[in-house]
N, C-alpha and C positions, 0 to 999 in steps of 0.2 A: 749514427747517433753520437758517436765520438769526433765525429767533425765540427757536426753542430755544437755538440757541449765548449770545443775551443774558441769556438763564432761566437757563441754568447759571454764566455770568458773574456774574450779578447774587447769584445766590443763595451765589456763592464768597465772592463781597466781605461779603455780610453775614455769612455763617457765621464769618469771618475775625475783621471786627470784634468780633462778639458773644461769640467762642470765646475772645480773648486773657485773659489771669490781668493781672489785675493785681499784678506780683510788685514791681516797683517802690517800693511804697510798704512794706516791710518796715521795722521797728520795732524799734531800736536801743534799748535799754533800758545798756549799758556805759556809765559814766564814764570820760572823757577827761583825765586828769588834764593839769594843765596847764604846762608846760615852758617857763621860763624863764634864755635863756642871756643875759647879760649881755656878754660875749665873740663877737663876728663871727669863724665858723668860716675856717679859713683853706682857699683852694680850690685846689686843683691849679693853676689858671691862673694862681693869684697866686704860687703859688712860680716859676714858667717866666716868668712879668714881671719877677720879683727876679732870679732867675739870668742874664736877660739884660744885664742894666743895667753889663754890663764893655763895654768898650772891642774895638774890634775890634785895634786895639795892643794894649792890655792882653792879648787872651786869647793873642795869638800870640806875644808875650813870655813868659807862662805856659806854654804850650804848648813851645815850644823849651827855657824851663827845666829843665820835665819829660823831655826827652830825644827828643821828639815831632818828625820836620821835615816842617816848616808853609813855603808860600810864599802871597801874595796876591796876587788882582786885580781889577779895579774890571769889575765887567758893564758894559757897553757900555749895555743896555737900562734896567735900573734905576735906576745909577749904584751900586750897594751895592758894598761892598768885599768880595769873596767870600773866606775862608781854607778854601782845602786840603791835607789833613792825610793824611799817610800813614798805611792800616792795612794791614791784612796776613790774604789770604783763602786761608785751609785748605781746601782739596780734599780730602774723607775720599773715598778710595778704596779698592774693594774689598781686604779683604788674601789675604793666601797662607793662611790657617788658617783654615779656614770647616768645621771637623770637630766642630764643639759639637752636641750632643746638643736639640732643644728648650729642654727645660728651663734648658741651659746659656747658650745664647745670649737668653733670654727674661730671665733676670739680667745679663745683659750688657749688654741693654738697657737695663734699665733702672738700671743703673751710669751707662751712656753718658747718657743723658736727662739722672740727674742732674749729673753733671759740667757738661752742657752748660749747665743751669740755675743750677748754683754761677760757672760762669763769666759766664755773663751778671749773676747777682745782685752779684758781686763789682764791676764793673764792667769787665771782662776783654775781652768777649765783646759785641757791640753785637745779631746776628744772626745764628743755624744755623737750617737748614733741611735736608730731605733732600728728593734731587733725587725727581720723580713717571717714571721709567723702571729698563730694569732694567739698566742702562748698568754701566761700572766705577767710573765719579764717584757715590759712594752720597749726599753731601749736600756744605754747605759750613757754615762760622763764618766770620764776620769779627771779625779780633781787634782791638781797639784798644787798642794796644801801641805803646810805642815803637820797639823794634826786632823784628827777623827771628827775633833768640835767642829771645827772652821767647815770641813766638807758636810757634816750632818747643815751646819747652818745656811750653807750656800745652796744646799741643794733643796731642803724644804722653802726659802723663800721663793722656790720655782710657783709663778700663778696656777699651775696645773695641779699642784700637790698643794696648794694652799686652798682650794677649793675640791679639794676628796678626789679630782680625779684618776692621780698616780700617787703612792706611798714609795719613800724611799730606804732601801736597805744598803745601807753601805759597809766594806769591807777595806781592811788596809790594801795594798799591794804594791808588791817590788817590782822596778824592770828596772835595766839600765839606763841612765842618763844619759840623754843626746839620742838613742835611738830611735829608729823612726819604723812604721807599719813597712811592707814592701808590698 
């Protein structure tokens, strides 16, 4: 039985070897034309090096100017100077008019999307999400805005809450400036 089992082994491995194509060596016959830039493309990273190089005074001077309130403080750990910056997070909640027909609420949606997309492209809007249950909090935006007004008024003009289907409750909120989700 152990003879045979090496017989068949052996005879796998050669069929194996003998059996494979050699596809590898396929034959490019195309000219490559050849592409000459003069100019070092500029890379995402180098813009976010540039954009960094303000002052952590500078941006919170900027920032206050802009109507934004900023306060700071020095991490203990790093030593960095941390600025935190008030925004302001919409709670889309279910609304009271949920009588749209498929069709009707499936443009609504995608009204809401886009809003949500024009607000974050504008620079409005940092993060929306919709929550994954089937709770009455149906998602959230965080506005970055300077005040209460501006984010109540950016976020009611959403087509979704303009027609009853989400109500929005918003609350101030602090994080750090520059940070990001992980």
């Amino acid at each position: 039985m152990v003879k045979l089992r090496q017989v068949l082994f052996s005879s796998l491995v050669v069929c194996s070897f003998f059996g494979c194509k050699n596809e590898t060596t396929t034959e490019v016959n195309a000219q490559i034309p050849q592409v000459v830039n003069s100019k070092k493309p500029e890379l995402e990273s180098d813009k976010v090096l540039k954009e960094q190089k303000i002052s952590v005074a500078d941006l919170k001077k900027k920032l206050a100017a802009d109507g934004f309130k900023v306060f700071d403080y020095v991490d203990k750990m790093t030593q960095d100077t941390i600025i935190m910056q008030q925004y302001f997070i919409a709670f889309l909640k279910e609304g009271p008019i949920r009588n749209q027909n498929e069709e009707e609420a499936a443009l609504l949606q995608e009204e809401h999307l886009a809003h949500l997309s024009k607000m974050y492209n504008l620079g409005f809007a940092d993060i929306s999400g919709p929550f994954d249950d089937d709770g009455n909090i149906r998602g959230i935006t965080i506005y970055n805005v300077p005040t209460l007004k501006i984010a109540d008024s950016l976020a009611n003009s959403d087509p979704m809450v303009k027609e009853g289907r989400l109500t929005i409750e918003i609350h101030p909120w602090w994080a750090a400036k520059g940070h990001h989700l992980r």
